[in-house]
FIRO-271644 format. One record per residue (C-alpha): residue number from 1; x negated, z, y. Coordinates in nm, 3 decimals, always signed. Layout:
BEGIN
n=NUM&x=X&z=Z&y=Y;
...
***
This chain:
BEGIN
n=1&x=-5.796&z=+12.531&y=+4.495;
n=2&x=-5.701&z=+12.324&y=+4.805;
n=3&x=-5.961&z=+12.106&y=+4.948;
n=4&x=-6.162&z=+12.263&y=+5.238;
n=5&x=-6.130&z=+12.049&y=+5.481;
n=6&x=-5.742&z=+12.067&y=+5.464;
n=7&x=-5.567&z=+12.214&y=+5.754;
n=8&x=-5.265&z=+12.364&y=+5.692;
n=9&x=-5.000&z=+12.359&y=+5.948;
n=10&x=-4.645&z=+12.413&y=+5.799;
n=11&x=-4.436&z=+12.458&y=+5.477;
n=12&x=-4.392&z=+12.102&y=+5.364;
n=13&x=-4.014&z=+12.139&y=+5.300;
n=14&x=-3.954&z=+11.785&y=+5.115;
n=15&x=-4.040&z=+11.845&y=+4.731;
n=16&x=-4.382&z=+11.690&y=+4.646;
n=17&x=-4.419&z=+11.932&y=+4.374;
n=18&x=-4.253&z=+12.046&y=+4.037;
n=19&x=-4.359&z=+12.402&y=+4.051;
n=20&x=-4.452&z=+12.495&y=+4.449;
n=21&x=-4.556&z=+12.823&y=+4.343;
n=22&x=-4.811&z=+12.729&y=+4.151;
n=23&x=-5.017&z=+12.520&y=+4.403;
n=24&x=-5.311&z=+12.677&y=+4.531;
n=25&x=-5.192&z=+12.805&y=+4.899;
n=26&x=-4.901&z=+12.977&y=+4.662;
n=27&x=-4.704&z=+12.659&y=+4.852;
n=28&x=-4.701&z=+12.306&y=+4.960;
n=29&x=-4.803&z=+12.241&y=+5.331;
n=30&x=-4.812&z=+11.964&y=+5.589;
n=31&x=-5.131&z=+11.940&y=+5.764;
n=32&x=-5.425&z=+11.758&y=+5.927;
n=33&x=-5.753&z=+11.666&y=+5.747;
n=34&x=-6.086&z=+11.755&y=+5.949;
n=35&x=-6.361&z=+11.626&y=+5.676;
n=36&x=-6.438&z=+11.330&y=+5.930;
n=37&x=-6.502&z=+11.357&y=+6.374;
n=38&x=-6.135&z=+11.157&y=+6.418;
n=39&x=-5.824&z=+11.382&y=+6.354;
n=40&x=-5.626&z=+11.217&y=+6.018;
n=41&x=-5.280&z=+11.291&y=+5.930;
n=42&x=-5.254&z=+11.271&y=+5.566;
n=43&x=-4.922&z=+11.080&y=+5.349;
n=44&x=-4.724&z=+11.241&y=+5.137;
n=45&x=-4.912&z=+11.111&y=+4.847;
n=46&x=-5.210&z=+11.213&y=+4.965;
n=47&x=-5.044&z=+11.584&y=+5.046;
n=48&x=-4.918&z=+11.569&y=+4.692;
n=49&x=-5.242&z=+11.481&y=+4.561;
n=50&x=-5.545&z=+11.562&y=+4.699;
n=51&x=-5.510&z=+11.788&y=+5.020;
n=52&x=-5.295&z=+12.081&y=+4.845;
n=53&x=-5.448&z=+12.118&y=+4.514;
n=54&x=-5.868&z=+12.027&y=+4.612;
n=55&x=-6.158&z=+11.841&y=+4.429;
n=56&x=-6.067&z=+11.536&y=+4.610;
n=57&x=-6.334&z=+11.316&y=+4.479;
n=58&x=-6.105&z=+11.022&y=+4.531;
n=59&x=-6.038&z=+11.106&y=+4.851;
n=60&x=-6.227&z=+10.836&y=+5.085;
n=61&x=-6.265&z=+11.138&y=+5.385;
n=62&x=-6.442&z=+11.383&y=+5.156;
n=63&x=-6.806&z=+11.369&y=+5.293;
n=64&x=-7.084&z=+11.291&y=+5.057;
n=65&x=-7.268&z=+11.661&y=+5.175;
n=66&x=-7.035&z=+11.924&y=+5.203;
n=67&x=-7.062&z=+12.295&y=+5.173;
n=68&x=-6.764&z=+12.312&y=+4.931;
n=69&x=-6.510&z=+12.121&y=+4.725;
n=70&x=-6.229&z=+12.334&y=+4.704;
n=71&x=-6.105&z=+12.716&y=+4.803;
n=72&x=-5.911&z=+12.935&y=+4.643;
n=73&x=-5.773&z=+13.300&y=+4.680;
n=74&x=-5.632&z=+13.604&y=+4.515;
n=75&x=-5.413&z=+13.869&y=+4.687;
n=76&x=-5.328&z=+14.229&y=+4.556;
n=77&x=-5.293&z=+14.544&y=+4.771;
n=78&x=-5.683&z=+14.686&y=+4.911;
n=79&x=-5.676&z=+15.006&y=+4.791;
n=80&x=-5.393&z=+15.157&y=+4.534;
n=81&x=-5.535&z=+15.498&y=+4.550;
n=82&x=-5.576&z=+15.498&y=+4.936;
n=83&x=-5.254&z=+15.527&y=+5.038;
n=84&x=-5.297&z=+15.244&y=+5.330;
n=85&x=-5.121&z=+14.967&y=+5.356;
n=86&x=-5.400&z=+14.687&y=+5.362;
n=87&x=-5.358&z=+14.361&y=+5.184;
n=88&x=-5.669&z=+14.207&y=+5.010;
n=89&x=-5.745&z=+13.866&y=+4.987;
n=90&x=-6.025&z=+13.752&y=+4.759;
n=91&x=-6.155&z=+13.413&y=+4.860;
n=92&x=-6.393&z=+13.156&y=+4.642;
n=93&x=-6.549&z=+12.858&y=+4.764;
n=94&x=-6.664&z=+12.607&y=+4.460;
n=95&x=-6.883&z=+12.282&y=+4.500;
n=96&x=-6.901&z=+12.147&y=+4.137;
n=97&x=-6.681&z=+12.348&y=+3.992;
n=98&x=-6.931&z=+12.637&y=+4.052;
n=99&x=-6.925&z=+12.913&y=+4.291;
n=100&x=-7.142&z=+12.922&y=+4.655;
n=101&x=-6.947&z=+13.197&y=+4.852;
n=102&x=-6.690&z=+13.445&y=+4.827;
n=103&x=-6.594&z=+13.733&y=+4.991;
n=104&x=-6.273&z=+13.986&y=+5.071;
n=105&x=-5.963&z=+13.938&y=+5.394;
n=106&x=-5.827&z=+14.213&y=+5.438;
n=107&x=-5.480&z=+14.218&y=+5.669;
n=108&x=-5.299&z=+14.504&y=+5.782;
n=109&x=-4.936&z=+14.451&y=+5.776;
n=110&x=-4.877&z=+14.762&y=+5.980;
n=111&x=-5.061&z=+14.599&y=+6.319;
n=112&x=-4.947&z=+14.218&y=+6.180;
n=113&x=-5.332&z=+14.120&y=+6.194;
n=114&x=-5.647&z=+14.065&y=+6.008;
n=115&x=-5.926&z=+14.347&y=+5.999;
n=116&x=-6.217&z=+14.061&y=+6.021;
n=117&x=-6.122&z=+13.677&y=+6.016;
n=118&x=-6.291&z=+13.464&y=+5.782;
n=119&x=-6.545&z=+13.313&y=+6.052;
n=120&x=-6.462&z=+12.961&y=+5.938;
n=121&x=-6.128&z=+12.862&y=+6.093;
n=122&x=-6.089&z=+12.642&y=+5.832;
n=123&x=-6.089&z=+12.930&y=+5.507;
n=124&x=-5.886&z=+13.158&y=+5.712;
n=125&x=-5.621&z=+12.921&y=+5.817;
n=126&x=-5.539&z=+12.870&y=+5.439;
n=127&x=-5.580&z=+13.230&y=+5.377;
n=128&x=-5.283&z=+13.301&y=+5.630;
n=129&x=-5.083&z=+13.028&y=+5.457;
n=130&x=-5.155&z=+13.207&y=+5.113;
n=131&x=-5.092&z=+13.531&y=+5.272;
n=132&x=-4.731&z=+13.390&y=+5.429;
n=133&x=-4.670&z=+13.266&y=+5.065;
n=134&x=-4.754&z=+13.577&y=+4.890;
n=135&x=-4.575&z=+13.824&y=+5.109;
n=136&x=-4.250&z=+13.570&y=+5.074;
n=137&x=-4.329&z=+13.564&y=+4.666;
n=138&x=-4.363&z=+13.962&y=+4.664;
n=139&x=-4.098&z=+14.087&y=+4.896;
n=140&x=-4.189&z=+14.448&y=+4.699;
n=141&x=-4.520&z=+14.414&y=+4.812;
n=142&x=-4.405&z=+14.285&y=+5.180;
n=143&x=-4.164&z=+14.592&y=+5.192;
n=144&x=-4.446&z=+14.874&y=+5.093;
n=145&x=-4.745&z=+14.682&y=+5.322;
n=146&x=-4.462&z=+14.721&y=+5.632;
n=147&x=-4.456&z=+15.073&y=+5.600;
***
């Protein structure tokens, strides 16, 4: 679940993490933080964590009312029976620990874009990252959606 407000920008390439894999945007990323009006690059601790793995109540940034406290997603082919090519990705948003929105991506690998973009830039920014992470995690999966 990385924290909402968390814009991701890059594969952080220096090892903040035991098991990268794991972390919520199926990576670790560098970024920029847009929970206050200024623009705030975050340290590597703060990368490590708060910004990559979400409920960031220690973060000072976090505002007091926000819509959410963390996002996460699931991917997995749109339709096995189908025969197309779309990729799903299943989205949550949680404040306090409980759901308030969720919905389905879905990206066509075929025309390299998204059917209908999350309207919040900041949801489908991280969905591309977990999309990137998945496709590079399941190069089966990359392979068939190509096709």
């Amino acid at each position: 679940m990385a924290c909402p407000y968390f814009i991701p920008e890059q594969r952080c390439d220096t090892e903040l993490w035991q098991h990268r894999a794991r972390l919520p945007l199926g990576d670790g990323f560098t970024g920029h933080c847009c929970a206050q009006p200024e623009p705030y690059q975050p340290s590597q601790d703060e990368l490590r964590e708060l910004c990559n793995i979400g409920y960031a109540k220690t973060c000072p940034r976090l505002p007091a009312e926000r819509d959410a406290d963390s996002v996460r997603f699931m991917a997995r082919p749109a339709s096995v029976n189908s025969g197309d090519a779309l990729i799903s990705i299943q989205y949550l948003l949680e404040r306090g620990h409980a759901p308030v929105a969720d919905g389905e991506l879905r990206y066509d690998p075929a025309l390299a874009k998204w059917q209908a973009p999350h309207p919040d830039e900041r949801v489908q920014t991280k969905a591309q990252c977990y999309l990137d992470s998945y496709l590079a995690r399941h190069p089966i999966a990359a392979r068939a959606a190509a096709k």
